[in-house]
C-alpha positions as CSV (number, residue, x, y, z in Angstrom):
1,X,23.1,-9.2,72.8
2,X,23.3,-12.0,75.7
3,X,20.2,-13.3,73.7
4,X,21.6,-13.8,70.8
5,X,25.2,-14.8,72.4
6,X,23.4,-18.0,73.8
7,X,21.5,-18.3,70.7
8,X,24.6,-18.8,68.3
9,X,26.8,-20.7,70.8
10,X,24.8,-22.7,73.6
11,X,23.3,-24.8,70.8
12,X,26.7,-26.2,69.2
13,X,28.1,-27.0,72.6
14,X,24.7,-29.0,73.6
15,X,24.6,-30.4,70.4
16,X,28.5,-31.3,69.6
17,X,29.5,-34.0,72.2
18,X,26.7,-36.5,70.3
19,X,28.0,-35.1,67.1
20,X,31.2,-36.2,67.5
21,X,29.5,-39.9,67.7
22,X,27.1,-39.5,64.8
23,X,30.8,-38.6,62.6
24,X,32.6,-41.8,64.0
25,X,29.6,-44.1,63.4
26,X,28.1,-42.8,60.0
27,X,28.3,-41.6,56.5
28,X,30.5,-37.8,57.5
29,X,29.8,-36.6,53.9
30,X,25.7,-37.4,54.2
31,X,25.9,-36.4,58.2
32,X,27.2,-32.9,56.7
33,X,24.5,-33.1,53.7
34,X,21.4,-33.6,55.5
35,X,22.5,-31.4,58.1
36,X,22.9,-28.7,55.8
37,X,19.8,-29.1,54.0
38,X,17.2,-29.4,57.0
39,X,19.2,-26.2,58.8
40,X,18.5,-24.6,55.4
41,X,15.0,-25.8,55.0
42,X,14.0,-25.2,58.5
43,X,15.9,-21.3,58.2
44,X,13.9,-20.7,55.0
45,X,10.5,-22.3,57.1
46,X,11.1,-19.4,59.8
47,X,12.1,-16.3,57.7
48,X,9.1,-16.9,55.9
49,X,7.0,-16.1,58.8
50,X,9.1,-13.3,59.8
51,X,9.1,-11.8,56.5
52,X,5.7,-12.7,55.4
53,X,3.4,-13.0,58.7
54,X,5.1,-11.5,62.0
55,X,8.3,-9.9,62.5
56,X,8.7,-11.2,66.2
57,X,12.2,-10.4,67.3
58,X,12.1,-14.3,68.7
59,X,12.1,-15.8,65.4
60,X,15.4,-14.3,64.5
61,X,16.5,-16.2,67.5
62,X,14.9,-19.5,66.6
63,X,16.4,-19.0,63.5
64,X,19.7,-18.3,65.3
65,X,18.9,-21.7,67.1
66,X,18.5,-23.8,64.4
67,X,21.8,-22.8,62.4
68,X,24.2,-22.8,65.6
69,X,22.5,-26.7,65.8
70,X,23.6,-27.1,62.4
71,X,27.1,-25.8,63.1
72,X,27.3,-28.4,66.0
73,X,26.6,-31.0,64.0
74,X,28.5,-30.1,60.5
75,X,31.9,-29.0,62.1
76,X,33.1,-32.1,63.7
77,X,32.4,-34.2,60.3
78,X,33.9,-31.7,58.1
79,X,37.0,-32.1,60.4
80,X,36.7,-35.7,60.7
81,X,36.3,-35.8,57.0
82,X,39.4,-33.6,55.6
83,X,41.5,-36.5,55.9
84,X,39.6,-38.9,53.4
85,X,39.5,-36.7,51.2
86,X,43.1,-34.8,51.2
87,X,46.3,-37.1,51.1
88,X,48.3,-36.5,54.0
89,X,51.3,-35.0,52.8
90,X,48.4,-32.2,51.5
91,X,46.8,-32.0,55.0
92,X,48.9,-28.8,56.2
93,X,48.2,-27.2,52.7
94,X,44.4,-27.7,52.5
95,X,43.9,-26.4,55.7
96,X,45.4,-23.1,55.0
97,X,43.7,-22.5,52.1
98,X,40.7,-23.0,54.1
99,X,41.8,-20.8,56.7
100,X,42.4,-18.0,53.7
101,X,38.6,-19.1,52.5
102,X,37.1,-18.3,55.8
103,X,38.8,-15.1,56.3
104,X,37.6,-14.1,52.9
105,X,34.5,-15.1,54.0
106,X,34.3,-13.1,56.6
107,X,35.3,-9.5,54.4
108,X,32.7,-10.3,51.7
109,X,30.0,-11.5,54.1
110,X,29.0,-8.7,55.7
111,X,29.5,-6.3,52.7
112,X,26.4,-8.1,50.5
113,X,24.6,-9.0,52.9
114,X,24.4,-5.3,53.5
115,X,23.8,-4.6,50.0
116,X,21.1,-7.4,49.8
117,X,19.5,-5.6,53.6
118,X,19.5,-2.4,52.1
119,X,17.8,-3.0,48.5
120,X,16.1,-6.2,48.8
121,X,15.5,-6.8,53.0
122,X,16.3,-9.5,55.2
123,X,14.1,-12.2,53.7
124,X,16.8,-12.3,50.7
125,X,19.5,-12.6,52.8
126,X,18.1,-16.1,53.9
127,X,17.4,-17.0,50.3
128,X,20.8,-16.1,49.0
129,X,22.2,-18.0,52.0
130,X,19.7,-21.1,50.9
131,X,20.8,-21.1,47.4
132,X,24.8,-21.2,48.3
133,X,23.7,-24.4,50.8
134,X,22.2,-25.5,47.8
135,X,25.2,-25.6,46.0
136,X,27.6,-26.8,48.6
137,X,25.6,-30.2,48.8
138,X,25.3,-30.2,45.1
139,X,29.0,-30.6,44.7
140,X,29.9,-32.4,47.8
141,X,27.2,-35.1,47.1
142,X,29.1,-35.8,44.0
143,X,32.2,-37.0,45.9
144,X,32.6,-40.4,47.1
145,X,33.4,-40.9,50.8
146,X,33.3,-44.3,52.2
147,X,32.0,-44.5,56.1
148,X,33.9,-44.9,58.7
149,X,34.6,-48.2,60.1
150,X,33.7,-48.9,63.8
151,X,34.6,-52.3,63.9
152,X,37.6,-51.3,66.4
153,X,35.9,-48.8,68.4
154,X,32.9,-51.6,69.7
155,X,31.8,-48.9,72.5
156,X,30.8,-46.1,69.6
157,X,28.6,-48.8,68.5
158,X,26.6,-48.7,72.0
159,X,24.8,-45.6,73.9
160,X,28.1,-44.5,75.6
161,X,29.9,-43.8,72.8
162,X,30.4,-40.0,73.5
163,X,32.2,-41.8,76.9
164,X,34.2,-43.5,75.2
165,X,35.3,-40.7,73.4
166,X,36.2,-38.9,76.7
167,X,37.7,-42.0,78.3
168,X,40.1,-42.1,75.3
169,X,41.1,-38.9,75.7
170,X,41.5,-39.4,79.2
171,X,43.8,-42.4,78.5
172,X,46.4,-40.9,76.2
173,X,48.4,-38.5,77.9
174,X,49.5,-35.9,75.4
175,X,45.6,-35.6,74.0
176,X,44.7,-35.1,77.3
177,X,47.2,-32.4,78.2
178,X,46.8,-31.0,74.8
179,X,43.1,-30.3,75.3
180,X,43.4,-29.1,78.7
181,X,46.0,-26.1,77.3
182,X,43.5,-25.7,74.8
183,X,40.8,-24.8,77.2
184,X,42.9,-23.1,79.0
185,X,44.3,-20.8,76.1
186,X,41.2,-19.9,74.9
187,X,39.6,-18.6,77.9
188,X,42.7,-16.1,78.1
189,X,41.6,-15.3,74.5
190,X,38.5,-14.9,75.0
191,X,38.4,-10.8,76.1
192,X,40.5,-9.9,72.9
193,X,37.9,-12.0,70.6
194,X,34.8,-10.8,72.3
195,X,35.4,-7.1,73.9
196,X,37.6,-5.6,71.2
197,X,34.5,-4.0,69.8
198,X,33.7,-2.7,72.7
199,X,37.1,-1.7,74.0
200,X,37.3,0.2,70.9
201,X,33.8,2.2,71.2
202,X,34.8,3.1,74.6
203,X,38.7,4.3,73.7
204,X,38.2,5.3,69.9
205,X,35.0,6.3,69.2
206,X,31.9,4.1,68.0
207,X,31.9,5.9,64.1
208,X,31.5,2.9,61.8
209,X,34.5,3.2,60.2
210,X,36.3,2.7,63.4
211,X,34.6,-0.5,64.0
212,X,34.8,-1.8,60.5
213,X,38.5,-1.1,60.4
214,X,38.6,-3.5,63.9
215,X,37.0,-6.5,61.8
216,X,38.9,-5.6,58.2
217,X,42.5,-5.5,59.9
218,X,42.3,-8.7,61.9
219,X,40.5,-10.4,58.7
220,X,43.0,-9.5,56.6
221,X,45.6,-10.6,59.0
222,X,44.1,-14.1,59.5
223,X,44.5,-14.1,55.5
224,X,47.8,-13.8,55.4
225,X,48.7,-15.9,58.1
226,X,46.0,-18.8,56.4
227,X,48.6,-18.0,53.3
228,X,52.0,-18.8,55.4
229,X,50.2,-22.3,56.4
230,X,48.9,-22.6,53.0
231,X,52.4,-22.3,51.3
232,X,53.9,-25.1,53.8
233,X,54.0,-28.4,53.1
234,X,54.4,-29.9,56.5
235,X,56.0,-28.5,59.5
236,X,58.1,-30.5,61.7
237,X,57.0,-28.7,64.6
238,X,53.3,-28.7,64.7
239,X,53.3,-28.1,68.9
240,X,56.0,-25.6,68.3
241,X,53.9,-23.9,65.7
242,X,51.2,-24.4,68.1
243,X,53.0,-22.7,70.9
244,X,54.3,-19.6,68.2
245,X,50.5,-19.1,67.5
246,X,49.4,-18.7,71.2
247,X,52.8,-16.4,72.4
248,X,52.0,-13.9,69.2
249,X,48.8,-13.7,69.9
250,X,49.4,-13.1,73.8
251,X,52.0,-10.5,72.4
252,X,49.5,-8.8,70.3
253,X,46.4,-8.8,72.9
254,X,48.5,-7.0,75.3
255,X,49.8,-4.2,73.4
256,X,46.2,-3.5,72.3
257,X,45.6,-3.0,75.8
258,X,48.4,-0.3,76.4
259,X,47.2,3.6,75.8
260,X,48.2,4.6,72.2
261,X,46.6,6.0,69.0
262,X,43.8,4.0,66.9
263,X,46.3,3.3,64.3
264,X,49.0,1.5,66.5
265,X,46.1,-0.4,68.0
266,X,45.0,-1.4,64.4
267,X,48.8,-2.7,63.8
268,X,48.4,-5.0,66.4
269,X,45.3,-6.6,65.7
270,X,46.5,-7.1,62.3
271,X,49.8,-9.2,63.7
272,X,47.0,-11.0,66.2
273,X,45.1,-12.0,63.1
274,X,48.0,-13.1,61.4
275,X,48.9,-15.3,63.9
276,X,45.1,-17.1,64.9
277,X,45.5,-19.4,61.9
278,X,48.8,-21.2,63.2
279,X,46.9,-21.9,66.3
280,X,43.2,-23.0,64.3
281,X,45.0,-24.6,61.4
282,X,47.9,-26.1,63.6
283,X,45.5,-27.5,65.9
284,X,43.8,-29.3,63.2
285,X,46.3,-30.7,61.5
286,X,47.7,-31.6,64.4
287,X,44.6,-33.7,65.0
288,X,44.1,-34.8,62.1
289,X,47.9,-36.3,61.8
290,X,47.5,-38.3,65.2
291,X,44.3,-39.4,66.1
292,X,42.9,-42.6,64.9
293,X,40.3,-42.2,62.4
294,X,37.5,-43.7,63.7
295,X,37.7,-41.3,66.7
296,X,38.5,-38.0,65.0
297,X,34.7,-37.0,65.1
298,X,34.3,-37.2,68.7
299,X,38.0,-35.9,69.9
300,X,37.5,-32.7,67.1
301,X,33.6,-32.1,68.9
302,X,35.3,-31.9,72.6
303,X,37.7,-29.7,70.8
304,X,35.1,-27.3,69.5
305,X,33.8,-26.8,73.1
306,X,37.0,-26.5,75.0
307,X,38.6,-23.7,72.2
308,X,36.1,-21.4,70.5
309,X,32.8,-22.7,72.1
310,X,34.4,-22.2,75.3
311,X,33.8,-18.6,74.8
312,X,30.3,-18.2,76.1
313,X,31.3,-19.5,79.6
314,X,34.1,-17.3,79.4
315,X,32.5,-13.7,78.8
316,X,29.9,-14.9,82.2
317,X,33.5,-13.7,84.1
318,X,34.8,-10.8,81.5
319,X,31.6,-9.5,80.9
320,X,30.9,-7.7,84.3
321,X,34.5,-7.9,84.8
322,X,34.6,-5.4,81.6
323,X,32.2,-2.7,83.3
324,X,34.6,-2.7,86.5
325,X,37.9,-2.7,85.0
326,X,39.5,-1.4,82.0
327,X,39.5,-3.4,79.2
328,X,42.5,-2.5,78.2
329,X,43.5,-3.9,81.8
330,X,42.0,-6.9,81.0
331,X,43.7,-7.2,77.6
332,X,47.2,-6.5,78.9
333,X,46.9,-9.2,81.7
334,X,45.3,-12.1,79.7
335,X,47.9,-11.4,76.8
336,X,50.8,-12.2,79.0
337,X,49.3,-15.1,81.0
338,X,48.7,-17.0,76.6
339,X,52.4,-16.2,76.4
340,X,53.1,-18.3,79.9
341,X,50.8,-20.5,78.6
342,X,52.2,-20.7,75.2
343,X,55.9,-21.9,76.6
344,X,54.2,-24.4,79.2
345,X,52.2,-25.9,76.2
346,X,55.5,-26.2,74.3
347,X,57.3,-27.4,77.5
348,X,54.9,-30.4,78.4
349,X,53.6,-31.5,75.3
350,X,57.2,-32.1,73.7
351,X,58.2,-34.3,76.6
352,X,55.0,-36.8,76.1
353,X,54.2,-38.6,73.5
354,X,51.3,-40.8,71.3
């Protein structure tokens, strides 16, 4: 599991820093197309000799390689590109909608790729996944995207451009502060993100349905809570919505770590899914609303590190920290720290400005 924990994440956060640069200086619609169809290409390459020649446990790693590469490069363009294609008053809308997508995503996923596992085997599964590329960069090559203009931004023309990205951010303020409670937040929810599993086998039991009801609850709660954003057009507030997102979710994480029966621990991981999206979607937007165009690729790739990617570094501490201390424990303490957090986010973010 470490394997393939460094497999799916190391990659990205290698990979997403010169990212960033290749989305402020280039074409973001044809960066996300050819990305998408040499991952594919290259994913199909390997699963054929798995499938066909050698089932080596190592390819399905290389394989894991190659699409967390893809992710690095895709996800700060398709951030960076949201707002030329989405008016802004639409910005907060089209973002929850996409949160809803990706939560639905994430219920049907699993389910056919079972189905395809168990009647067809794994080399389908890749195939299915190839054809569904195939159709993403059929209908996004259709739309027009103009590139982005660097004619302001003279260092993203040279080699230090991912520098000047950081020295930007180092030189406004509020970016700066608001990235470094980002970090910070998402190391505290780390343990809730990446132990619940465990922390139910351990307390509940490890029957399937236990652990299938851990992923459908939370799912269906980030649904709901992509609906809320969805059905908004603009909040006022976006550091207050911020700050709402993080102190829920703190609330949440620490009442799954108190003793109490698998249903009550199931209520709150449904209210901490509901409330991930005003923190993922508010983020964004929030971005996307105040940063300068031409640097919206590289600030959204140091923003992929320093919330979810930040997790890998994270679970180096929790993880042996997990086998010496209840996770529970664990849960209860980090849960109330994000709601600290949460009001000194709030508190010093509202006081600076762009």
């Amino acid at each position: 599991m470490t394997y393939v924990s460094l497999a799916t994440a190391l990659p990205a956060i290698l990979i997403s820093l010169t990212a960033g640069v290749l989305a402020d200086r280039y074409n973001r619609k044809m960066l996300i197309v050819l990305s998408a169809a040499v991952v594919t290409l290259l994913t199909l390459l390997v699963a054929s000799i798995f499938a066909f020649m050698t089932q080596d446990l190592w390819l399905l790693l290389v394989i894991a390689v190659i699409r967390s590469f893809g992710n690095g490069l895709e996800n700060p363009a398709a951030n960076a590109l949201l707002p030329q294609l989405v008016p802004a008053k639409h910005l907060t809308r089209v973002n929850g909608y996409n949160q809803i997508l990706m939560a639905a995503m994430l219920v049907m996923s699993p389910l056919l790729a079972g189905y395809i596992l168990s009647d067809l085997g794994i080399f389908w599964i890749f195939v299915v996944d190839a054809l569904s590329a195939a159709l993403a960069i059929l209908f996004l090559s259709v739309v027009h995207v103009p590139t982005p203009s660097a004619s302001h931004d003279r260092a993203a023309k040279r080699a230090d451009g991912i520098l000047a990205g950081l020295q930007y951010v180092r030189r406004t303020p509020i970016l700066l502060a608001f990235m470094l409670f980002t970090g910070l937040a998402f190391i505290l929810v780390a343990p809730s993100s990446q132990l619940s599993t465990l922390y139910v086998n351990r307390t509940f039991g490890s029957e399937v349905w236990h652990l299938t009801f851990n992923e459908w609850f939370w799912t269906i709660g980030a649904g709901l809570g992509g609906l809320y954003i969805a059905r908004h057009k603009h909040f006022r507030d976006q550091l207050g919505l911020i700050a709402i997102g993080f102190a829920g979710s703190g609330l949440a994480f620490a009442e799954m770590g108190l003793p109490q029966s698998f249903s009550f621990y199931l209520l709150f991981m449904f209210v901490s899914g509901t409330f991930y999206p005003l923190i993922q979607a508010g983020q964004t937007i929030y971005l996307q609303e105040n940063v300068p165009a031409d640097k919206l690729g590289r600030v959204f790739s140091l923003w992929a590190i320093l919330s979810t990617g930040i997790y890998p570094l994270a679970m180096l501490v929790y993880g042996p920290l997990a086998d010496q201390v209840p996770i529970g424990r664990i849960f209860v303490v980090t849960g109330l720290l994000l709601i600290g957090v949460a009001y000194w986010f709030w508190h010093r973010l509202r006081k600076l400005s762009w």
